[in-house]
Backbone as ProteinMPNN parsed JSONL, in Angstrom:
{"seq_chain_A": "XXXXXXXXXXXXXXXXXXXXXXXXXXXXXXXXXXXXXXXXXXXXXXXXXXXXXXXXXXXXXXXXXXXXXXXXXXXXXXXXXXXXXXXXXXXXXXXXXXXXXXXXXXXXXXXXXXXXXXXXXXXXXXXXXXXXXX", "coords_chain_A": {"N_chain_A": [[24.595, -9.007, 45.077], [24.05, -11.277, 42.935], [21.138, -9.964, 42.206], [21.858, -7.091, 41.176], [23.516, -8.718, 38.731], [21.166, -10.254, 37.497], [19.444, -8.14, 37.025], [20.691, -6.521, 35.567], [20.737, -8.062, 33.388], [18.503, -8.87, 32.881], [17.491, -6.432, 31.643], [19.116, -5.807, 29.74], [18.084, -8.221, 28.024], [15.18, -7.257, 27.632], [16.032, -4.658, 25.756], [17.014, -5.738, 24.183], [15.202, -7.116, 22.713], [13.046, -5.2, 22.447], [14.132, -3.748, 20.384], [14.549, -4.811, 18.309], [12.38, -4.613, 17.011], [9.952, -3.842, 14.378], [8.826, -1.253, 12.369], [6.496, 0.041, 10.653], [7.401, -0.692, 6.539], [10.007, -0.777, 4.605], [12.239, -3.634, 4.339], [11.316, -5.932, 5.155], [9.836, -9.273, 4.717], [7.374, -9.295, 3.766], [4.273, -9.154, 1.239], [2.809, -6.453, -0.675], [0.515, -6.939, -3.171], [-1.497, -6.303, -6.457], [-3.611, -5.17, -9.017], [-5.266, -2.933, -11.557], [-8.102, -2.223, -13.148], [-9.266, 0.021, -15.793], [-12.107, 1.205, -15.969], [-14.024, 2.483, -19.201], [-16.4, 5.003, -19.272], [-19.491, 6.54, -20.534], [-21.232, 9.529, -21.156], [-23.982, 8.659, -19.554], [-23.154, 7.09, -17.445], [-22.522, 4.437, -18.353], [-20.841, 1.368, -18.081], [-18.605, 1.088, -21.18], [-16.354, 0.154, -21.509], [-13.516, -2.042, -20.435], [-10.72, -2.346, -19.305], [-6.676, -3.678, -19.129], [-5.123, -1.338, -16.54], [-2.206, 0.215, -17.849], [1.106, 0.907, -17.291], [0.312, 2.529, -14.902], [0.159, 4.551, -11.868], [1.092, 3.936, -8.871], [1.134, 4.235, -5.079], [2.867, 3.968, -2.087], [1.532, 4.132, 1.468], [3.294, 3.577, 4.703], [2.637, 2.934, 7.812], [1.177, 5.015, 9.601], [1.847, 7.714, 8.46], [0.932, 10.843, 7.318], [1.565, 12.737, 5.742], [2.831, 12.809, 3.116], [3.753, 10.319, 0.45], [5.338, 7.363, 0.569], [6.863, 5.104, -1.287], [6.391, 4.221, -4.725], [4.672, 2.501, -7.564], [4.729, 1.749, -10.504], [1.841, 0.272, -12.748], [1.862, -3.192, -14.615], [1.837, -4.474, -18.055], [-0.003, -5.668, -17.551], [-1.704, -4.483, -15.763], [-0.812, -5.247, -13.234], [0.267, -4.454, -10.218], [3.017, -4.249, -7.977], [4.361, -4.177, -4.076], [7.18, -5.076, -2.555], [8.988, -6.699, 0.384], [8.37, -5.681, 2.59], [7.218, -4.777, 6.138], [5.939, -6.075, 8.998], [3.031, -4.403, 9.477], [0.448, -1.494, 9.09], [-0.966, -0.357, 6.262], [-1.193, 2.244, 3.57], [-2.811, 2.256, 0.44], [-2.605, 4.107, -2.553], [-4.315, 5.492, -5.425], [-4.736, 7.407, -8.986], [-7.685, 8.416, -10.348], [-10.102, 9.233, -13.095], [-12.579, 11.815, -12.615], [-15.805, 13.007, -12.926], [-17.259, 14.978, -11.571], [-15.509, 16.499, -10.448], [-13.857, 19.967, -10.104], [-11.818, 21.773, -12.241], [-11.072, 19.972, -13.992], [-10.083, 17.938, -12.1], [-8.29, 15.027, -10.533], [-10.024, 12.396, -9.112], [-9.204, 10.196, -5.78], [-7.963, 6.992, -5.307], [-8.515, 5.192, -2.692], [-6.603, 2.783, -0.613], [-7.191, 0.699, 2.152], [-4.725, -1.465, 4.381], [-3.567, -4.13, 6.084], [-0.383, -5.698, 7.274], [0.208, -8.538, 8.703], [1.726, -11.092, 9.545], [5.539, -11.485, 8.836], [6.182, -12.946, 6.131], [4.014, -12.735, 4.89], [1.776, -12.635, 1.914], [-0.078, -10.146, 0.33], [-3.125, -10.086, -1.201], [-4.462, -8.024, -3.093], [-8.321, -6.935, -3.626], [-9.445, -6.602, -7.055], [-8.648, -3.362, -8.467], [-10.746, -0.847, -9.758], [-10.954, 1.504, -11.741], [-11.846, 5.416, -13.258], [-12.267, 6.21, -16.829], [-13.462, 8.768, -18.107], [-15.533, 9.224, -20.847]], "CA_chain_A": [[25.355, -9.13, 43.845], [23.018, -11.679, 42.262], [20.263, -9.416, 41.85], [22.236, -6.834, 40.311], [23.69, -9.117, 37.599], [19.858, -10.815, 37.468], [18.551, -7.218, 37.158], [21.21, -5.762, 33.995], [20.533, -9.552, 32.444], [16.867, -8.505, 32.428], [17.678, -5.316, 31.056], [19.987, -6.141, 28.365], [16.804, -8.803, 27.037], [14.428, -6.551, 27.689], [16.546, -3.68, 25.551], [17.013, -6.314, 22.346], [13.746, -8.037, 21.951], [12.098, -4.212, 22.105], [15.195, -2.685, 19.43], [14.134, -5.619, 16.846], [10.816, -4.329, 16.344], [10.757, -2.634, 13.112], [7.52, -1.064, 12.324], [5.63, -0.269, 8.868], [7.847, 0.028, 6.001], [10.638, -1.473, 3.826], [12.881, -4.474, 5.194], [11.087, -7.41, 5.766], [9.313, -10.223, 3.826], [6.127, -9.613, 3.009], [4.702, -8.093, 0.028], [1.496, -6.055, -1.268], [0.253, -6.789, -4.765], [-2.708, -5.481, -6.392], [-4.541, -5.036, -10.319], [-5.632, -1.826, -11.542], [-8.371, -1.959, -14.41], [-9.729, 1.209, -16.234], [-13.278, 1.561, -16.883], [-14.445, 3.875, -20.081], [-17.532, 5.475, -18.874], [-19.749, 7.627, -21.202], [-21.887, 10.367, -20.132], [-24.915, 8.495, -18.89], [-22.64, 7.045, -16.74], [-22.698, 3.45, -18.683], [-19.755, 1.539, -18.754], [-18.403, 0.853, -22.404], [-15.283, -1.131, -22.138], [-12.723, -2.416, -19.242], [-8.922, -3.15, -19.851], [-5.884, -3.798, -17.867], [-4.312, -0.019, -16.289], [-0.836, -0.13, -18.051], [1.72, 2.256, -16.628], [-0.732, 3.672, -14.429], [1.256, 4.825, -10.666], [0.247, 3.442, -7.62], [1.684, 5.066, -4.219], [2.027, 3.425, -0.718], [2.283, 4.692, 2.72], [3.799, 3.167, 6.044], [1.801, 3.08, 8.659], [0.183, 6.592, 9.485], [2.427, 9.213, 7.84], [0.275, 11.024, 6.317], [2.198, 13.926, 4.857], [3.45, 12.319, 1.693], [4.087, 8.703, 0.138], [6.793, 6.683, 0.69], [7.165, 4.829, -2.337], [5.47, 3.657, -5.76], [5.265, 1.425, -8.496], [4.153, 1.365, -12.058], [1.432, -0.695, -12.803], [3.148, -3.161, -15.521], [1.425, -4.845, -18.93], [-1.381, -6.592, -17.275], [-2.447, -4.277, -14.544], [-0.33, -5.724, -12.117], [1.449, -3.774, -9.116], [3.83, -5.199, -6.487], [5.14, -3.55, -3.387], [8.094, -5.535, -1.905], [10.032, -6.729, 1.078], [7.788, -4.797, 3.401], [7.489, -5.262, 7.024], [4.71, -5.911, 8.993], [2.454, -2.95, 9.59], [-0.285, -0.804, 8.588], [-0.433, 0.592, 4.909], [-2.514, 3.11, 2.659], [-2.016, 2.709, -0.75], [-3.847, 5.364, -3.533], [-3.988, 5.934, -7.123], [-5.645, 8.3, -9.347], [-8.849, 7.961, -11.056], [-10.866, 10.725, -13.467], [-13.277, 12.598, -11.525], [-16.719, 13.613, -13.487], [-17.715, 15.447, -10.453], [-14.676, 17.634, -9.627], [-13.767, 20.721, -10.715], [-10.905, 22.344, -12.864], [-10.311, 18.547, -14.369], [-8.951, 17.399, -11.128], [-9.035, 13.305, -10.363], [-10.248, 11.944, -7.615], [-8.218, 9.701, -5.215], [-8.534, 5.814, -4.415], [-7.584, 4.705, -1.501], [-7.028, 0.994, -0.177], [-5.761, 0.243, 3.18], [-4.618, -3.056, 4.861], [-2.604, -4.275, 7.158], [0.858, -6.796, 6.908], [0.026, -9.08, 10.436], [3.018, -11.988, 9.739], [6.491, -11.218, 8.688], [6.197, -13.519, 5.124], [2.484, -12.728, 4.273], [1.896, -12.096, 0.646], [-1.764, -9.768, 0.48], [-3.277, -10.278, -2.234], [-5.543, -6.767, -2.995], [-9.112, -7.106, -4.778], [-9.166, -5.86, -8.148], [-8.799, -2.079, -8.188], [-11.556, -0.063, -10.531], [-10.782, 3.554, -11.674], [-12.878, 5.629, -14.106], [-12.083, 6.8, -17.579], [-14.649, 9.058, -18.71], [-15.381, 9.611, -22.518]], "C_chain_A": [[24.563, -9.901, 42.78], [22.119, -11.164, 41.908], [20.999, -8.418, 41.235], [22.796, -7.311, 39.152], [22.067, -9.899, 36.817], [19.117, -9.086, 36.442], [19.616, -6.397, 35.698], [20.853, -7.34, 33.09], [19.293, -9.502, 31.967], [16.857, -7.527, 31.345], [17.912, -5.314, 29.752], [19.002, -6.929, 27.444], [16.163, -8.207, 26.698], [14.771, -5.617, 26.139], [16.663, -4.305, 23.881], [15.824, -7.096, 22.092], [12.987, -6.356, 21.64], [12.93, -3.154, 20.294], [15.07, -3.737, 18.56], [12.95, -5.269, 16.211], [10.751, -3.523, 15.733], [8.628, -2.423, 12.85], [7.22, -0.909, 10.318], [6.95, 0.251, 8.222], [8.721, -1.52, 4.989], [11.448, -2.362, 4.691], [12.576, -5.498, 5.711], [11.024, -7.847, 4.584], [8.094, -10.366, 2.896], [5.489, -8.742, 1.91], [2.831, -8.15, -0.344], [1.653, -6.258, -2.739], [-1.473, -6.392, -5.169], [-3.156, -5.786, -8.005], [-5.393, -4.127, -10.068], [-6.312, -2.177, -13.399], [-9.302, -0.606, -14.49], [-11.044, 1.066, -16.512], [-13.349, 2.69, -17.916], [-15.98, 4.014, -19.616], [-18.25, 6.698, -19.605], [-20.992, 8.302, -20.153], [-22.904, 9.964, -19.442], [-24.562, 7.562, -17.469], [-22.378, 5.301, -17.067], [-20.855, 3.384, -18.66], [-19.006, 0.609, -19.912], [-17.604, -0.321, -22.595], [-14.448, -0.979, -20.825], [-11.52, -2.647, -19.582], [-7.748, -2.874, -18.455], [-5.582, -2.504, -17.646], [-2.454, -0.382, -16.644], [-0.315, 1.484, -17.104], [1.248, 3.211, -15.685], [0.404, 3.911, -12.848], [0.075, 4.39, -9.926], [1.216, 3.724, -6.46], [1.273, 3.99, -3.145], [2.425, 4.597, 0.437], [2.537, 4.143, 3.843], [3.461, 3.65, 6.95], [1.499, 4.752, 9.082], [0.877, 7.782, 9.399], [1.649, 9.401, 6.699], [0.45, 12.25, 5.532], [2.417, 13.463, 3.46], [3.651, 10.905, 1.516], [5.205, 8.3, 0.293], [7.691, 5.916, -0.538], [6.019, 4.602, -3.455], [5.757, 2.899, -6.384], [4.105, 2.0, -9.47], [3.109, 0.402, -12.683], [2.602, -1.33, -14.292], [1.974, -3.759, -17.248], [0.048, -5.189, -18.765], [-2.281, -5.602, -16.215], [-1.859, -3.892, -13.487], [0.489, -4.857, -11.488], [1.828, -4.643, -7.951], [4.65, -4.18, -5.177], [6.236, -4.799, -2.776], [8.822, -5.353, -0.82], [9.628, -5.552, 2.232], [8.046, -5.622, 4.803], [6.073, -5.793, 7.549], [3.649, -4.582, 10.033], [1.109, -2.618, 9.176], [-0.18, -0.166, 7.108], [-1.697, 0.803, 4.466], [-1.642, 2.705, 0.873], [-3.603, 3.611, -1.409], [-3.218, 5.084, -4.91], [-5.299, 7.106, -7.778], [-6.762, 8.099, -10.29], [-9.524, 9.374, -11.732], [-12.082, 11.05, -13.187], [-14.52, 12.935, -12.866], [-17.198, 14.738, -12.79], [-16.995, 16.943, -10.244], [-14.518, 18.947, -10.482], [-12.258, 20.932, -11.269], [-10.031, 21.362, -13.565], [-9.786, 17.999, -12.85], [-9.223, 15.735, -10.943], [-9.199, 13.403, -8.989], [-9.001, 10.743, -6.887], [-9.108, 8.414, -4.922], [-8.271, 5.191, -3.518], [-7.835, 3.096, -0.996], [-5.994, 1.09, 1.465], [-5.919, -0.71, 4.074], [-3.331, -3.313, 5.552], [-1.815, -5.663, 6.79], [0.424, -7.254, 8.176], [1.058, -10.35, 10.632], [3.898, -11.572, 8.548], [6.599, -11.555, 7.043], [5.022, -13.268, 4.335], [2.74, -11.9, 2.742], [-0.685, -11.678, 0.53], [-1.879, -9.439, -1.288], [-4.989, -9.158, -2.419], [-7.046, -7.384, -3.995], [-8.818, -6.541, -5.962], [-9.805, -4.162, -8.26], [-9.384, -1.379, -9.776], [-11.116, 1.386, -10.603], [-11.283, 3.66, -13.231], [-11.465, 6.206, -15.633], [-13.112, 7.505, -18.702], [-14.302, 9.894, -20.114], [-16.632, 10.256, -23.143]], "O_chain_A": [[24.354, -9.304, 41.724], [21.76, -11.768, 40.897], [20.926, -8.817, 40.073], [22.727, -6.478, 38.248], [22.01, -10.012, 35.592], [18.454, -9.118, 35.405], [18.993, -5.702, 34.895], [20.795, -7.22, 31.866], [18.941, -9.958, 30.879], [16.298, -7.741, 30.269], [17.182, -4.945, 28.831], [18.91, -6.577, 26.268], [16.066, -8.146, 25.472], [13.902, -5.755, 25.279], [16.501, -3.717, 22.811], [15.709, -7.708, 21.03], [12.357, -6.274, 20.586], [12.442, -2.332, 19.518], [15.826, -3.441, 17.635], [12.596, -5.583, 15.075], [11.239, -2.43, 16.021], [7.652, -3.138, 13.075], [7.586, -1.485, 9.293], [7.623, 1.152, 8.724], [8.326, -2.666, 4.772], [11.477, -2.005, 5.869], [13.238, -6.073, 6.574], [11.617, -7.416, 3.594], [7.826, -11.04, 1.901], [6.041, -7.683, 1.615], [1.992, -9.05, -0.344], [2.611, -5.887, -3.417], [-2.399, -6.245, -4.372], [-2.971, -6.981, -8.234], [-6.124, -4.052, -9.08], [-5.657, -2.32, -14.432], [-9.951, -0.191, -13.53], [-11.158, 0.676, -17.674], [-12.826, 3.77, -17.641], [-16.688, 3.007, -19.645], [-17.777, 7.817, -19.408], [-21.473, 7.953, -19.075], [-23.116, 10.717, -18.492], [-25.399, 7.332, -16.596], [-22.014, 4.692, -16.061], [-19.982, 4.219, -18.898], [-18.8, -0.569, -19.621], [-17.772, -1.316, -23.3], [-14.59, 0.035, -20.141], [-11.467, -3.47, -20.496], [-7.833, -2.262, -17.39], [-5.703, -1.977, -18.752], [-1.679, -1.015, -15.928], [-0.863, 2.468, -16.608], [1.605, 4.386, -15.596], [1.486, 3.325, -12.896], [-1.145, 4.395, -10.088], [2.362, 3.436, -6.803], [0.222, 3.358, -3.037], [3.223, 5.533, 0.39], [1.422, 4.209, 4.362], [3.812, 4.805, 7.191], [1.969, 5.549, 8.27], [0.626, 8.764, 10.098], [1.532, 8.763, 5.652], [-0.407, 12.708, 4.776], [1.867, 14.209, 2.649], [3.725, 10.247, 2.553], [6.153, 9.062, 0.106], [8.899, 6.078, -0.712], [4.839, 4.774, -3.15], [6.843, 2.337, -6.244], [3.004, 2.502, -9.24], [3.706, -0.489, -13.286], [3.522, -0.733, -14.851], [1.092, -2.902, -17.32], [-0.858, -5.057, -19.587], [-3.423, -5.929, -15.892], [-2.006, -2.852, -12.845], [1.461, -4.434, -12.113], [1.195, -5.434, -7.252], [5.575, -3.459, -5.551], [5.483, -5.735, -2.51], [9.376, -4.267, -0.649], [10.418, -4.709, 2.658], [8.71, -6.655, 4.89], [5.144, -5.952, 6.758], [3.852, -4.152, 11.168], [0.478, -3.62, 8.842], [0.791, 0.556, 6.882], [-2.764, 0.212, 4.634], [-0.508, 2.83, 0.41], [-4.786, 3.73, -1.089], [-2.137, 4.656, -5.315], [-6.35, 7.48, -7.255], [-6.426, 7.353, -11.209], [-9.521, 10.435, -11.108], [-12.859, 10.263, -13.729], [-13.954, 13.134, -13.941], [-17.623, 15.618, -13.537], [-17.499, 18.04, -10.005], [-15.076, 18.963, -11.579], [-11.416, 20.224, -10.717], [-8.829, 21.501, -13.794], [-8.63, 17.587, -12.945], [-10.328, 15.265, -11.216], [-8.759, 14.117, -8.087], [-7.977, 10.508, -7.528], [-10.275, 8.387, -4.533], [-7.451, 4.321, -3.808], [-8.872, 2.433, -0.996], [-4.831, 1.366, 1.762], [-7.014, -0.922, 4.596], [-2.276, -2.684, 5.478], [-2.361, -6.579, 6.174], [0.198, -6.323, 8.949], [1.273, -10.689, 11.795], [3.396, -11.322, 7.452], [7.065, -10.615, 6.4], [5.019, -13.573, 3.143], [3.507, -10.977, 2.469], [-1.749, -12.293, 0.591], [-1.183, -8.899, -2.148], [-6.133, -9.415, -2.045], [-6.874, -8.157, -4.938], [-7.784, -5.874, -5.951], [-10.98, -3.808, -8.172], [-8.662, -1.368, -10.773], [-10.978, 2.196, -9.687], [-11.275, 2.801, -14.112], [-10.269, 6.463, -15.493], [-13.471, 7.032, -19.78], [-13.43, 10.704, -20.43], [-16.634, 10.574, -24.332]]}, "name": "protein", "num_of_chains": 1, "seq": "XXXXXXXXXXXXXXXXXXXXXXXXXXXXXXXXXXXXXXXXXXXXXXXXXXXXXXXXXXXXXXXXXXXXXXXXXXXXXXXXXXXXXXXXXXXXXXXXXXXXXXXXXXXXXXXXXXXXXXXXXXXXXXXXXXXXXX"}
């Protein structure tokens, strides 16, 4: 009798320490932020002038779905993007940049990716470069 109540008492711990574990995504504490400035780049490939990326989009993704994004944000006056209230996890984020290279106008893609490793952590991204060629 003791070992069966021993042995669902295990169970039952076992069953809520593994059903708290929340993986990449929205719902915790911690939070990605980032800065997005524009280079102007003329044709020799010099570059002219630098300023903050207003309004520019910035996309994340939760840990390795890699079909589509999960959410975005706006860069805002200065640059600045914030993801919020994440968990901790794996993440991609991207944005778009203009391509000299590609064809039919298309941009190229930038990708950053970094990992949340405590529950409160606030990551603080380098400063993110993307082209604007003139």
């Amino acid at each position: 009798m003791k070992y069966l109540i021993y042995s669902i008492l295990s169970l039952l711990i076992l069953t809520s320490v593994f059903s708290c574990t929340k993986s990449a995504g929205t719902g915790g504490q911690a939070t990605i932020r980032g800065k997005i400035i524009v280079d102007n780049i003329n044709i020799l490939g010099d570059t002219l002038a630098s300023y903050d990326a207003q309004d520019h989009d910035v996309f994340i993704i939760y840990g390795n779905n890699n079909n589509t994004h999960n959410d975005d944000a706006k860069t805002s006056y200065d640059g600045t993007f914030e993801f919020n209230f994440l968990n901790v996890g794996d993440y991609t984020l991207f944005t778009y940049s203009d391509c000299a290279n590609c064809s039919n106008g298309e941009d190229s893609v930038v990708i950053i990716s970094t990992t949340i490793e405590n529950r409160d952590e606030v990551i603080e991204l380098e400063e993110i470069h993307i082209a604007n060629f003139i």
